[in-house]
Jmol script that loads the backbone (N, CA, C; Angstrom):
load data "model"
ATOM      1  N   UNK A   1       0.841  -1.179   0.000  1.00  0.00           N
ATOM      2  CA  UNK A   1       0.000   0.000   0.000  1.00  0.00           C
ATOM      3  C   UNK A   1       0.884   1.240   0.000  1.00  0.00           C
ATOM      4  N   UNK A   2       0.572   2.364  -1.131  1.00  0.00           N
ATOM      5  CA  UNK A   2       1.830   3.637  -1.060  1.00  0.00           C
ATOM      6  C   UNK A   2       0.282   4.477  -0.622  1.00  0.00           C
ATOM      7  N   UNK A   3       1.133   5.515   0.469  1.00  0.00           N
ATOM      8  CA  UNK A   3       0.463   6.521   0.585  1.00  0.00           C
ATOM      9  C   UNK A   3       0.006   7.428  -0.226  1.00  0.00           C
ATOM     10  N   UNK A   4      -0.977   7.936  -0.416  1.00  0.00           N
ATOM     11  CA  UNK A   4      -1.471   8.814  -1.174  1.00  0.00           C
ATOM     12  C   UNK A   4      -0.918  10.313  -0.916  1.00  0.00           C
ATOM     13  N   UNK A   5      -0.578  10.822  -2.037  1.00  0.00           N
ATOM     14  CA  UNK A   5       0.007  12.305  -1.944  1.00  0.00           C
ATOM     15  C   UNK A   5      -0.974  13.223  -2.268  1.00  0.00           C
ATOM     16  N   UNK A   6      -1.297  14.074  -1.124  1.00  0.00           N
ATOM     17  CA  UNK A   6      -2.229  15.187  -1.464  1.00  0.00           C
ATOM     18  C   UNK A   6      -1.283  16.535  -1.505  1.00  0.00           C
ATOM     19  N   UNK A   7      -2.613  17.507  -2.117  1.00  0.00           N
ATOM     20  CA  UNK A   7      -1.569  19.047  -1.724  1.00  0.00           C
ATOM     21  C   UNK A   7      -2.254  19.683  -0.731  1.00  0.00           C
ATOM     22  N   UNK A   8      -3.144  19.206   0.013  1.00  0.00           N
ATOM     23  CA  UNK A   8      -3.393  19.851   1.490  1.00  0.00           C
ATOM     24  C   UNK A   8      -3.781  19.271   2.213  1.00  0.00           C
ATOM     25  N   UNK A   9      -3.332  19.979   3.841  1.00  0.00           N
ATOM     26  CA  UNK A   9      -3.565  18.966   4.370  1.00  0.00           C
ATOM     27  C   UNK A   9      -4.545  19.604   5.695  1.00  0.00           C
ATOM     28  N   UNK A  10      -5.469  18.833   6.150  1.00  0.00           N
ATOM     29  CA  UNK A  10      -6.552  19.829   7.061  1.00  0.00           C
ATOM     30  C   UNK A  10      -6.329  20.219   7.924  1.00  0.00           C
ATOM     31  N   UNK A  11      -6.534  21.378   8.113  1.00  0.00           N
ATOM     32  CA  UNK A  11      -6.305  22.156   9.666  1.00  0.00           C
ATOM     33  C   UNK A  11      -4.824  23.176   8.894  1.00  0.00           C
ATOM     34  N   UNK A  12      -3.856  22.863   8.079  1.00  0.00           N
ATOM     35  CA  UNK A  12      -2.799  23.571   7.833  1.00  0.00           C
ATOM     36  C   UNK A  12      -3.274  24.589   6.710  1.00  0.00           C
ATOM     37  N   UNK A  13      -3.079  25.736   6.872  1.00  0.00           N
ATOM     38  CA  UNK A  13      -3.473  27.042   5.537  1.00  0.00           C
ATOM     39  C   UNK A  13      -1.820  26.948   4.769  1.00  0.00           C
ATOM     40  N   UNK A  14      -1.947  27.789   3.870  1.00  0.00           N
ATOM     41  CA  UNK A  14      -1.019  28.072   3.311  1.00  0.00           C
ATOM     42  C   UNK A  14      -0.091  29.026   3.375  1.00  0.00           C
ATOM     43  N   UNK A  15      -0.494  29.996   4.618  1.00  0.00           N
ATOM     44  CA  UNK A  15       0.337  31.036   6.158  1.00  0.00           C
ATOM     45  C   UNK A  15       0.895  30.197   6.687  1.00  0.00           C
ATOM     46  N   UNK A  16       0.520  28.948   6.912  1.00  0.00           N
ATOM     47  CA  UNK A  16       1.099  27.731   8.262  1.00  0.00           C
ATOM     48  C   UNK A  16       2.707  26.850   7.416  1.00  0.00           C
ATOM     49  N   UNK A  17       1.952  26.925   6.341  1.00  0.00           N
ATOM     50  CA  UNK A  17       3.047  26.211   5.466  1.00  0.00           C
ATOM     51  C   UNK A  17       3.929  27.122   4.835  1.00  0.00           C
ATOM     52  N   UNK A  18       3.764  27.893   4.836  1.00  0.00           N
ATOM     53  CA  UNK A  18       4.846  29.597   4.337  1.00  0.00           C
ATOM     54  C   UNK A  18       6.008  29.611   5.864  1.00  0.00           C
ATOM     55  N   UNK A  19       5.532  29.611   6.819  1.00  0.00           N
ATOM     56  CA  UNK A  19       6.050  29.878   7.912  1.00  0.00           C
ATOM     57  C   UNK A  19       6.698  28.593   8.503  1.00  0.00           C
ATOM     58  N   UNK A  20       6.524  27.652   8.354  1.00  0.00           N
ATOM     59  CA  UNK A  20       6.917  26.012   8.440  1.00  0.00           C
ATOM     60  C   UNK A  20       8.360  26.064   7.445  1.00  0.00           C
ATOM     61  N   UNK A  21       8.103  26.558   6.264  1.00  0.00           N
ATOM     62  CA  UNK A  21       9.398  26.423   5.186  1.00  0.00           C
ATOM     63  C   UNK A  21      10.208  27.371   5.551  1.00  0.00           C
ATOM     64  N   UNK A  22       9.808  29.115   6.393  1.00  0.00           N
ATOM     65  CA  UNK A  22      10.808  29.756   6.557  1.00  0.00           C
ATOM     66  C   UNK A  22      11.446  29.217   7.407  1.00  0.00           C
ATOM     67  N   UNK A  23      10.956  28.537   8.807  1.00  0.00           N
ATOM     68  CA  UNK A  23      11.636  28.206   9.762  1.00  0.00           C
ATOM     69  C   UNK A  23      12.633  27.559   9.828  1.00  0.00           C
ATOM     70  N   UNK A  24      12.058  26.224   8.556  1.00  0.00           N
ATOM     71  CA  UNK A  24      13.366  24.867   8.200  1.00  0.00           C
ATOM     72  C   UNK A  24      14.594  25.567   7.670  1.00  0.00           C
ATOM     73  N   UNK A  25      14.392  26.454   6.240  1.00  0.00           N
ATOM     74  CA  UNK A  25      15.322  27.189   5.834  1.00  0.00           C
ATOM     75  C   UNK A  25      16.538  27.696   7.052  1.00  0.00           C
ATOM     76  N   UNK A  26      15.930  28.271   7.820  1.00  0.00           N
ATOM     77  CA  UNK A  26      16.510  29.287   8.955  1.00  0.00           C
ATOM     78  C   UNK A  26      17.454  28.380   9.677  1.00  0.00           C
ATOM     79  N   UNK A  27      17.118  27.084   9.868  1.00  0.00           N
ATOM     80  CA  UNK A  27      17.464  25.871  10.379  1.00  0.00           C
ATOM     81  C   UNK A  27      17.131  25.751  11.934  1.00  0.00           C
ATOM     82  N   UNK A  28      17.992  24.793  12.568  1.00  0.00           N
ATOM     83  CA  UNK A  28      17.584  24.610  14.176  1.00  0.00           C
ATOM     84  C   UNK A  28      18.540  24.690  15.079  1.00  0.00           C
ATOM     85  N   UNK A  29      18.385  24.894  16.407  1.00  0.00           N
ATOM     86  CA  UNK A  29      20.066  24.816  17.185  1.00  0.00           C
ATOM     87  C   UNK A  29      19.627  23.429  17.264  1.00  0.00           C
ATOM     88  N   UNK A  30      20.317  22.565  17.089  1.00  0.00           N
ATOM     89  CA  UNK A  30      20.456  21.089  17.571  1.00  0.00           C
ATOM     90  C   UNK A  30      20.708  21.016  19.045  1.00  0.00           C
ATOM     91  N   UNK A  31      21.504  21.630  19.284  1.00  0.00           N
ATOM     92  CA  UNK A  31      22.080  21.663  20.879  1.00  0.00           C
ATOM     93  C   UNK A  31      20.712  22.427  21.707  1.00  0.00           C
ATOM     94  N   UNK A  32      19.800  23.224  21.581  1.00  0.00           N
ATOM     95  CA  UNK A  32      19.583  23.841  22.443  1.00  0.00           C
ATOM     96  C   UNK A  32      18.266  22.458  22.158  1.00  0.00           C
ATOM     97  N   UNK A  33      18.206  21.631  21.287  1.00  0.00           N
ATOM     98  CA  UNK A  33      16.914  20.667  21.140  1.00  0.00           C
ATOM     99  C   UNK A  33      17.651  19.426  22.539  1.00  0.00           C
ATOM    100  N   UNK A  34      18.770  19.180  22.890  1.00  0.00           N
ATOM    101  CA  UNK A  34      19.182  17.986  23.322  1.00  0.00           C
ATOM    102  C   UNK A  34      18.522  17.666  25.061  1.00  0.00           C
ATOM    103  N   UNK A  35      18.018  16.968  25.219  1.00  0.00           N
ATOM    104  CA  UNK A  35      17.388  16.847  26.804  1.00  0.00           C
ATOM    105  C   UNK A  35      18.783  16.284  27.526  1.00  0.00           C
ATOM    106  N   UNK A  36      18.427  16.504  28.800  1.00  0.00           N
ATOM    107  CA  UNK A  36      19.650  16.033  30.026  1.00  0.00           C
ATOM    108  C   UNK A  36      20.015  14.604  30.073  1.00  0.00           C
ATOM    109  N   UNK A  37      20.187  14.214  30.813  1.00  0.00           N
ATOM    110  CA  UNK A  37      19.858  12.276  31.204  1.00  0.00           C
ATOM    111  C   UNK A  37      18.071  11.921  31.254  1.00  0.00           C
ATOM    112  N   UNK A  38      18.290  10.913  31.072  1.00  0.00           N
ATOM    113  CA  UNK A  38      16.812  10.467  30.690  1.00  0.00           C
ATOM    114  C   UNK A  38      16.330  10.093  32.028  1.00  0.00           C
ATOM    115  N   UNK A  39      15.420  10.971  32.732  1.00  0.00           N
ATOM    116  CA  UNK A  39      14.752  10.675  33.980  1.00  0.00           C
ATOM    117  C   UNK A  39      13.879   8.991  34.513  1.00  0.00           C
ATOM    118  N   UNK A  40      13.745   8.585  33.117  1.00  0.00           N
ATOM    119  CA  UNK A  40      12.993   7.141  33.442  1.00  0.00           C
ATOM    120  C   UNK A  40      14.291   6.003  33.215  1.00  0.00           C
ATOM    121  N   UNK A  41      15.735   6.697  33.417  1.00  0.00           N
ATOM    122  CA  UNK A  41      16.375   5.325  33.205  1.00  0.00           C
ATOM    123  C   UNK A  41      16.586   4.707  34.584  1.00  0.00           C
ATOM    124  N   UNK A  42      17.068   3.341  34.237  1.00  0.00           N
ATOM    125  CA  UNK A  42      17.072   2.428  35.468  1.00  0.00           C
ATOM    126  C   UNK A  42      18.135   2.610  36.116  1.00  0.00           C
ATOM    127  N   UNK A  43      18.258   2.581  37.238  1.00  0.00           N
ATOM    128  CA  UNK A  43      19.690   2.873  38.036  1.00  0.00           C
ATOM    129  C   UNK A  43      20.019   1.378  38.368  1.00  0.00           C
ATOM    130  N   UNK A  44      21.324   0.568  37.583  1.00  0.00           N
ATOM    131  CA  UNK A  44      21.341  -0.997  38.286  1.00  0.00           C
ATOM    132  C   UNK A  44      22.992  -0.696  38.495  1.00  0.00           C
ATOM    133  N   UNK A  45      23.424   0.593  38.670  1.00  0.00           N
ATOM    134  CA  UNK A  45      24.930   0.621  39.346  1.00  0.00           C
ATOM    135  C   UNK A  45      25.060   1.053  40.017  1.00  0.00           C
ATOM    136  N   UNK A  46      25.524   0.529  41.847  1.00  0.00           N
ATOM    137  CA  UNK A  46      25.467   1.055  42.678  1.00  0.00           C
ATOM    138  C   UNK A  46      26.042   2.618  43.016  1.00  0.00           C
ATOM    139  N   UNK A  47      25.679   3.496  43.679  1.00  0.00           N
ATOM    140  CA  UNK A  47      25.855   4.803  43.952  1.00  0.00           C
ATOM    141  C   UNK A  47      27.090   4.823  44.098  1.00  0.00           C
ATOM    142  N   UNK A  48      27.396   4.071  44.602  1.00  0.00           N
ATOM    143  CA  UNK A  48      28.825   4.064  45.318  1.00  0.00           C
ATOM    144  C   UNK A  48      30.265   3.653  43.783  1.00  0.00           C
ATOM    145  N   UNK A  49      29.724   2.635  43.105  1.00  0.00           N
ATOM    146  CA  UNK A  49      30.585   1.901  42.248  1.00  0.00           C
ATOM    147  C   UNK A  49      30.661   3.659  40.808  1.00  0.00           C
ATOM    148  N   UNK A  50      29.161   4.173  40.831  1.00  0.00           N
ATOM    149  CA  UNK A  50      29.119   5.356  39.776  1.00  0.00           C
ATOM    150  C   UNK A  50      30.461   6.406  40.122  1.00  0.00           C
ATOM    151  N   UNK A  51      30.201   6.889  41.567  1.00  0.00           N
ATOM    152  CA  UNK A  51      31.210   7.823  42.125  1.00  0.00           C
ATOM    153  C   UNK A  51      32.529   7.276  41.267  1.00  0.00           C
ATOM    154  N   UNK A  52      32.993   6.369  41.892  1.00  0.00           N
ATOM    155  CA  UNK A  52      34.386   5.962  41.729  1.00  0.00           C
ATOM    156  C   UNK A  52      34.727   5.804  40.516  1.00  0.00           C
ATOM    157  N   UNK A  53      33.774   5.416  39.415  1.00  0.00           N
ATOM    158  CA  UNK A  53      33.835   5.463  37.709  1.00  0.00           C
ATOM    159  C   UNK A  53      34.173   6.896  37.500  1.00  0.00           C
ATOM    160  N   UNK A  54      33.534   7.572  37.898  1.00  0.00           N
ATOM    161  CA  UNK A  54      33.441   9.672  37.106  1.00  0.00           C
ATOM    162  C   UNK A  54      34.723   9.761  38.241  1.00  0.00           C
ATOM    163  N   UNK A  55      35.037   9.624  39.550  1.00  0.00           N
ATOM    164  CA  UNK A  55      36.330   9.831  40.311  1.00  0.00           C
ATOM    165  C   UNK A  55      37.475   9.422  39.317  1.00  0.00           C
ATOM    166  N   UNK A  56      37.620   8.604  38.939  1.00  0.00           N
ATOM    167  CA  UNK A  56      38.643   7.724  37.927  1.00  0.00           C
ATOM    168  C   UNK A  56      38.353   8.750  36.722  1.00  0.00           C
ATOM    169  N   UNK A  57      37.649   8.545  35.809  1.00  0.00           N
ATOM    170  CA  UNK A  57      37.462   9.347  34.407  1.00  0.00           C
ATOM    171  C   UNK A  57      37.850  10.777  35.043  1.00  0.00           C
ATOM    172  N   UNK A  58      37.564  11.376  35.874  1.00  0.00           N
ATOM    173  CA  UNK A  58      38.001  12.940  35.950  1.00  0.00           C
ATOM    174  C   UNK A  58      39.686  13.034  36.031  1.00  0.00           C
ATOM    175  N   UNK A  59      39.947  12.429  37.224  1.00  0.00           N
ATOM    176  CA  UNK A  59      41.619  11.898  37.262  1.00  0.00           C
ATOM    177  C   UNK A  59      41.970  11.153  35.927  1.00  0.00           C
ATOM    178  N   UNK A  60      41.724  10.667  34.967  1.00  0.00           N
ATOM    179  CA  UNK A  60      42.208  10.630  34.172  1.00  0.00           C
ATOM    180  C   UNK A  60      41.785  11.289  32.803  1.00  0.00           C
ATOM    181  N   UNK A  61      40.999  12.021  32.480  1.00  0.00           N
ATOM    182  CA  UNK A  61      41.076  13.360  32.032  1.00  0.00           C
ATOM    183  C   UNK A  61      40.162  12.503  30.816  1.00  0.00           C
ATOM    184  N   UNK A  62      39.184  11.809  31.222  1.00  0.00           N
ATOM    185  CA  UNK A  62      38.230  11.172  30.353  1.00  0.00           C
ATOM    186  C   UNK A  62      36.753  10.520  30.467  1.00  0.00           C
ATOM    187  N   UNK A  63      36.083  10.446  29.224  1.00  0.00           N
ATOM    188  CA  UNK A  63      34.760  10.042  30.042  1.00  0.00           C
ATOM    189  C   UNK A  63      34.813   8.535  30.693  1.00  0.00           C
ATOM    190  N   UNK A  64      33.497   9.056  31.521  1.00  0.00           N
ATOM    191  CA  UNK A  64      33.081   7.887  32.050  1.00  0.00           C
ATOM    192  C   UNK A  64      32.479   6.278  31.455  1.00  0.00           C
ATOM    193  N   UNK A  65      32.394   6.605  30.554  1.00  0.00           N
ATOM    194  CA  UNK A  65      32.382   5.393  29.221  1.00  0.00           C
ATOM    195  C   UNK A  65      33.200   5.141  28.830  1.00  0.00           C
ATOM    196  N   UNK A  66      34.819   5.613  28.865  1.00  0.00           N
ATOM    197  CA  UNK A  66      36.460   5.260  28.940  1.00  0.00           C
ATOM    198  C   UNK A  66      36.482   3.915  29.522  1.00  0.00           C
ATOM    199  N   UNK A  67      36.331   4.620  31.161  1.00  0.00           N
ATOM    200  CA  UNK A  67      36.860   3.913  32.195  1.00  0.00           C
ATOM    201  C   UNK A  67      35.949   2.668  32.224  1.00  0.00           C
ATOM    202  N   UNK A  68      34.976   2.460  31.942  1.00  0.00           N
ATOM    203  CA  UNK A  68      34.196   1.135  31.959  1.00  0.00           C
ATOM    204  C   UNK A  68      34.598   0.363  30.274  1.00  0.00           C
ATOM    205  N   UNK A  69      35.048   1.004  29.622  1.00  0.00           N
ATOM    206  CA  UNK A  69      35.408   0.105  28.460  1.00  0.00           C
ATOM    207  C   UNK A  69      36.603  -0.639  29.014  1.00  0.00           C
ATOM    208  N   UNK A  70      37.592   0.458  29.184  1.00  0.00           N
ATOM    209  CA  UNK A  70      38.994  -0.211  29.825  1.00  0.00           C
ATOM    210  C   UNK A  70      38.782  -1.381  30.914  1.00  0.00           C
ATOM    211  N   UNK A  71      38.192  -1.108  31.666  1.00  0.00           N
ATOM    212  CA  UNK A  71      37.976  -2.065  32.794  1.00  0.00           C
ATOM    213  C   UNK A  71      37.452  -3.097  32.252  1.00  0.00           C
ATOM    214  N   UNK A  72      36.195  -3.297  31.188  1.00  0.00           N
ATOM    215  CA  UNK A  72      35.474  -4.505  31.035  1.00  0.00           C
ATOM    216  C   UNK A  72      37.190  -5.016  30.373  1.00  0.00           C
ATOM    217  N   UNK A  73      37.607  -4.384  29.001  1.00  0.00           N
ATOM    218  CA  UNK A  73      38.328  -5.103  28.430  1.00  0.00           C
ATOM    219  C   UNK A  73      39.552  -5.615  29.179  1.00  0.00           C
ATOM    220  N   UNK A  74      39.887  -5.249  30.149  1.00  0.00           N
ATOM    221  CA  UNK A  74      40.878  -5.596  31.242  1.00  0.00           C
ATOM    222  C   UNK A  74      40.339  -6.776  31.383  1.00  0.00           C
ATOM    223  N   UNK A  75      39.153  -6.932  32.381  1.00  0.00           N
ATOM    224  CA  UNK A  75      38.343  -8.710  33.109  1.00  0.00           C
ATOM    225  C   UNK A  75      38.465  -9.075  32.033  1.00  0.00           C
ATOM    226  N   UNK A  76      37.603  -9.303  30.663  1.00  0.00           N
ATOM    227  CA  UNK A  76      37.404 -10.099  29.630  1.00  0.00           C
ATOM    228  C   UNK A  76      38.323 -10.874  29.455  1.00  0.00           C
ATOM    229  N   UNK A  77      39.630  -9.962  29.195  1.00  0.00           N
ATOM    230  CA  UNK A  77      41.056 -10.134  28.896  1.00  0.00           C
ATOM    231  C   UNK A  77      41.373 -11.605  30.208  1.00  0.00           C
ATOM    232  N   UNK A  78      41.114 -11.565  30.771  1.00  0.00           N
ATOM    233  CA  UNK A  78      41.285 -12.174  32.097  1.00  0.00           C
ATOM    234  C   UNK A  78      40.924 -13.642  32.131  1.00  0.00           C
ATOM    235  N   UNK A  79      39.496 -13.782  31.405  1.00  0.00           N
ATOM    236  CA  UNK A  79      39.097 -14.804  31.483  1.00  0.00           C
ATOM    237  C   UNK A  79      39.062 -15.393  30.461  1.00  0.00           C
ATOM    238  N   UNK A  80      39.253 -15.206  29.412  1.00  0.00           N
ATOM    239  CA  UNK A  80      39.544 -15.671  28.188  1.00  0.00           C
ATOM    240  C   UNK A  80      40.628 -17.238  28.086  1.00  0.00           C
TER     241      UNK A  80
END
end "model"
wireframe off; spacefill off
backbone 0.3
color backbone group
């Protein structure tokens, strides 16, 4: 099934769609669109184990997704 292409669409005038195309043109801040941390995520790393991840990544002058790569690939390395 292809959607059907109309040239209007209800409820939108042709002021709504004039002003829709200037805006895109104009473009967007991307950055000022970005939200914080996601309030509904699950917390399954202890408070205590988080600290010491961002403690480590700050002392070593990197993110906190560094220091947990390095570390997994360290154990892995281990048990292999």
């Amino acid at each position: 099934m292809k959607p059907e292409i109309v040239d209007i669409v209800p409820g939108v005038s042709e002021d709504d769609l004039a002003a829709f195309q200037v805006e895109a043109e104009e473009g967007y801040d991307l950055g000022a669109m970005l939200s914080g941390p996601n309030p509904h995520r699950l917390q399954v790393v202890p408070d205590d184990l988080v600290a010491e991840v961002e403690r480590v990544a700050r002392a070593r002058g990197v993110a906190p997704e560094a220091v947990i790569r390095a570390a997994l690939t360290e154990y892995l390395a281990t048990t292999a």
